[in-house]
C-alpha positions, 0 to 999 in steps of 0.5 A: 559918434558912432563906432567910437568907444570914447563917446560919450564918457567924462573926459571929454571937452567941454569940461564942466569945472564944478568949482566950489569942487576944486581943491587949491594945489600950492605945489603947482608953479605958475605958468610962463607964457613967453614971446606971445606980446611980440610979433614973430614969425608968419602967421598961416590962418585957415579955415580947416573945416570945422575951426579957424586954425593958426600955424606958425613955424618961426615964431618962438611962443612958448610955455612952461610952468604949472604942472609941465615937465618942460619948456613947449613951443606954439605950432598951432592954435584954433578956435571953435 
Protein backbone atom coordinates (compact mmCIF):
# COMPACT_ATOMS: atom_id res chain seq x y z
CA UNK A 1 0.00 0.00 0.00
CA UNK A 2 1.62 2.89 -0.73
CA UNK A 3 2.10 5.64 1.57
CA UNK A 4 1.97 3.21 4.61
CA UNK A 5 5.39 2.99 6.62
CA UNK A 6 3.90 -0.34 7.99
CA UNK A 7 3.92 -2.18 4.42
CA UNK A 8 5.90 -4.49 3.85
CA UNK A 9 7.42 -5.49 7.20
CA UNK A 10 7.55 -8.77 9.26
CA UNK A 11 4.75 -8.32 11.52
CA UNK A 12 1.96 -8.69 9.36
CA UNK A 13 -0.43 -11.48 8.58
CA UNK A 14 -0.34 -14.04 7.31
CA UNK A 15 2.34 -14.98 9.58
CA UNK A 16 4.77 -17.68 8.70
CA UNK A 17 5.14 -20.09 11.80
CA UNK A 18 8.51 -21.93 11.15
CA UNK A 19 7.78 -24.63 13.53
CA UNK A 20 10.79 -26.72 13.93
CA UNK A 21 11.39 -22.76 15.36
CA UNK A 22 8.97 -22.49 18.03
CA UNK A 23 10.16 -23.03 21.63
CA UNK A 24 7.29 -24.62 24.08
CA UNK A 25 6.51 -22.19 26.99
CA UNK A 26 5.27 -24.28 29.90
CA UNK A 27 4.21 -20.77 31.68
CA UNK A 28 1.50 -20.05 29.23
CA UNK A 29 -2.40 -21.33 30.71
CA UNK A 30 -4.39 -22.99 28.29
CA UNK A 31 -6.95 -21.01 26.68
CA UNK A 32 -10.88 -21.18 27.88
CA UNK A 33 -13.46 -20.69 25.08
CA UNK A 34 -16.83 -20.38 26.83
CA UNK A 35 -20.40 -20.04 25.53
CA UNK A 36 -19.22 -20.72 21.72
CA UNK A 37 -21.17 -24.52 21.91
CA UNK A 38 -24.73 -22.65 22.95
CA UNK A 39 -26.72 -20.59 20.71
CA UNK A 40 -26.91 -17.04 22.08
CA UNK A 41 -27.82 -13.76 21.07
CA UNK A 42 -28.51 -12.47 17.49
CA UNK A 43 -26.19 -12.98 15.02
CA UNK A 44 -25.69 -10.04 12.19
CA UNK A 45 -24.10 -11.42 9.13
CA UNK A 46 -22.64 -8.76 6.38
CA UNK A 47 -20.78 -8.63 3.70
CA UNK A 48 -18.36 -5.53 4.89
CA UNK A 49 -16.62 -5.24 1.54
CA UNK A 50 -13.54 -7.23 1.41
CA UNK A 51 -14.73 -10.22 4.33
CA UNK A 52 -17.98 -12.14 5.40
CA UNK A 53 -18.37 -10.37 8.93
CA UNK A 54 -20.36 -11.45 12.27
CA UNK A 55 -21.59 -8.83 15.00
CA UNK A 56 -23.30 -9.80 18.03
CA UNK A 57 -24.17 -7.73 21.14
CA UNK A 58 -26.10 -10.21 23.33
CA UNK A 59 -24.60 -12.98 23.19
CA UNK A 60 -21.88 -14.12 26.11
CA UNK A 61 -18.83 -15.72 24.07
CA UNK A 62 -15.72 -15.45 25.61
CA UNK A 63 -12.10 -16.16 26.06
CA UNK A 64 -9.50 -16.23 28.79
CA UNK A 65 -6.42 -18.34 29.32
CA UNK A 66 -3.05 -18.38 27.57
CA UNK A 67 -1.11 -15.35 27.74
CA UNK A 68 -4.30 -12.90 28.67
CA UNK A 69 -4.28 -10.71 31.24
CA UNK A 70 -8.27 -10.92 31.50
CA UNK A 71 -11.30 -12.54 30.66
CA UNK A 72 -12.58 -10.82 26.65
CA UNK A 73 -16.22 -11.14 25.29
CA UNK A 74 -16.97 -12.16 21.13
CA UNK A 75 -18.34 -8.71 19.51
CA UNK A 76 -17.39 -9.71 16.02
CA UNK A 77 -15.71 -12.22 13.72
CA UNK A 78 -15.08 -12.51 9.78
CA UNK A 79 -13.43 -14.43 7.65
CA UNK A 80 -11.08 -13.97 4.54
Amino acid sequence: MDGNAACGLKKQSPIDIVTKDVKYNDHLKEFVMSGYDEVQGTLFLHNNGHSVQVDTNDANWTVSGGSLADTYKLLQFHFH
